[in-house]
N, C-alpha and C positions, 0 to 999 in steps of 0.2 A: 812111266813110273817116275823117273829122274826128274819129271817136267814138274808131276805135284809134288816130288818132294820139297823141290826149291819154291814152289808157291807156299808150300805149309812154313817152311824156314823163313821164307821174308816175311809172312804173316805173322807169325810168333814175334817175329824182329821185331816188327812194328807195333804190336802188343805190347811187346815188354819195354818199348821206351814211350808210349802213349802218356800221355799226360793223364793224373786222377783229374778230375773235374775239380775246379773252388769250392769248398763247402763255407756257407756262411754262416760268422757265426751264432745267425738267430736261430740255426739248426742244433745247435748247444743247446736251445732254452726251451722247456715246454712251451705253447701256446699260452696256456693260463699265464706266464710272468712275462711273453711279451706283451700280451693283453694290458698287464698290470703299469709294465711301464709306457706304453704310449699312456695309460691316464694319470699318469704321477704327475705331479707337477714338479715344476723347473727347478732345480736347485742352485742359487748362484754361489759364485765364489764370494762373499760378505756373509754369508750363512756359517751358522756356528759349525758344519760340516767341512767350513775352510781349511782346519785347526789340524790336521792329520798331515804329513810331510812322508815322503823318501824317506827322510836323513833321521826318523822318529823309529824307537823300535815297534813293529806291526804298522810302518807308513802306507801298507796296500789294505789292511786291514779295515772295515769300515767303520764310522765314527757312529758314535749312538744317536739316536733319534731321525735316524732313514725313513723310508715307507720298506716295508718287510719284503717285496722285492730284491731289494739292495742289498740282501743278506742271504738271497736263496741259494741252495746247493741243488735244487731241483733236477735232473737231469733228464736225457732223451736217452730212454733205454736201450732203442734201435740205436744207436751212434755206438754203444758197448762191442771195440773187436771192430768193429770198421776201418778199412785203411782209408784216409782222408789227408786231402792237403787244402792247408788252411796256413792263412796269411796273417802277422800281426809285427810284432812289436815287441823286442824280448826284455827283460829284466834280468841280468843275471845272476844267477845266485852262486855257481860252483868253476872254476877252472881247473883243465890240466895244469902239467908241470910249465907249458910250452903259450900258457895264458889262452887257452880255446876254451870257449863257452862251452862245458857240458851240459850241464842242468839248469834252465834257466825255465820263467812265467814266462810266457807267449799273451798277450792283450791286444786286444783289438784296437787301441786306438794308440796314436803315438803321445806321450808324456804319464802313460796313463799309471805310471811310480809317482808322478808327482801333482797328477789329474786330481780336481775333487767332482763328486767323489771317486773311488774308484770302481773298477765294476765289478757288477756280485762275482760270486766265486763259481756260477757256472758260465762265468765269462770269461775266467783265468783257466788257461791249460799249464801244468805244469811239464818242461819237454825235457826227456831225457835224450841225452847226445852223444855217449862215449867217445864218434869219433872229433865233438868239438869243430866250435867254428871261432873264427878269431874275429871277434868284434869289435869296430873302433868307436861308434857311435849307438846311444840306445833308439836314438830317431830313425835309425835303420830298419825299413821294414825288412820280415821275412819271409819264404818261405818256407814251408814245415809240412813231411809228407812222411807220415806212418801210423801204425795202428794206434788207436784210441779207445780210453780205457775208461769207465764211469770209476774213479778213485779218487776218495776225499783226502786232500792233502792240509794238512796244517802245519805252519811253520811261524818263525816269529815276525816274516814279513806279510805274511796275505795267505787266504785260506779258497784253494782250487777244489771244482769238482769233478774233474778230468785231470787225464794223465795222457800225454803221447809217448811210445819207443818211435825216437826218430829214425827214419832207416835213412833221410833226406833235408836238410837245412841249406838254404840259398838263399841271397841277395837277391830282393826283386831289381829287377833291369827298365832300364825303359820298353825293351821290346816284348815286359810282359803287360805293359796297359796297354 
């Protein structure tokens, strides 16, 4: 009896520190908009789409005359309530007293405050963090593990169609690639 106890004990052990899986984040986007963007064509930076900045008020915001893609809030309803960790690139919007990131956009690619364009808004997570992470760079990737919420946020910088309660924010390391 003592012998399975301690098997069920280390096995829970090893549970509870398990790793979630990467979710990526073309699992954010229905099939029909990633459809839409493999066929969109290229948009360069000389394009009147250039014209949108960070330092602009609504800089993540998209400029007008996209392909409707670019502007979806489309979402995966399965993903609603899921605990998932997903990797990106934070923007931040709010600090503690103690300068720790609470509430910051999570993006997939790095610059992507200053990317054109940027990406639609079920490409933006917006993460909430109470316990705060102290970030010195935005080029920092991260990771980000807690439940996920289909919720439309608008703000005067960029407009998400997702929400995380983070229960986990980390510095990816070398020994995570």
């Amino acid at each position: 009896m003592r012998r399975f106890f301690l098997m069920s004990l280390l096995l829970c052990s090893s549970l509870a520190n398990a790793q979630l899986p990467e979710t990526d984040w073309l699992e954010l986007m229905p099939k029909s908009d990633q459809k839409a963007l493999e066929q969109m064509p290229e948009i360069d930076h000389s394009s009147p789409e250039a014209n949108g900045t960070f330092t602009e008020k609504g800089g993540l915001k998209q400029s007008k005359g996209l392909p409707a893609v670019m502007y979806s809030t489309k979402t995966v309803p399965g993903m609603n309530g899921k605990n998932i960790r997903l990797g990106g690139y934070p923007v931040p919007l709010e600090t503690d007293a103690k300068g720790r990131s609470t509430l910051f956009f999570l993006v997939p690619y790095p610059g992507a405050c200053i990317h054109v364009p940027p990406p639609p808004p079920n490409q933006l997570v917006l993460v909430r963090y109470p316990h705060g992470l102290k970030l010195d760079d935005i080029y920092t990737p991260l990771w980000v593990t807690g439940s996920l919420k289909v919720e439309k946020v608008t703000n005067d910088l960029a407009d998400a169609a997702y929400a995380l309660d983070a229960s986990n924010v980390r510095v990816v390391v070398d020994a995570d690639l």
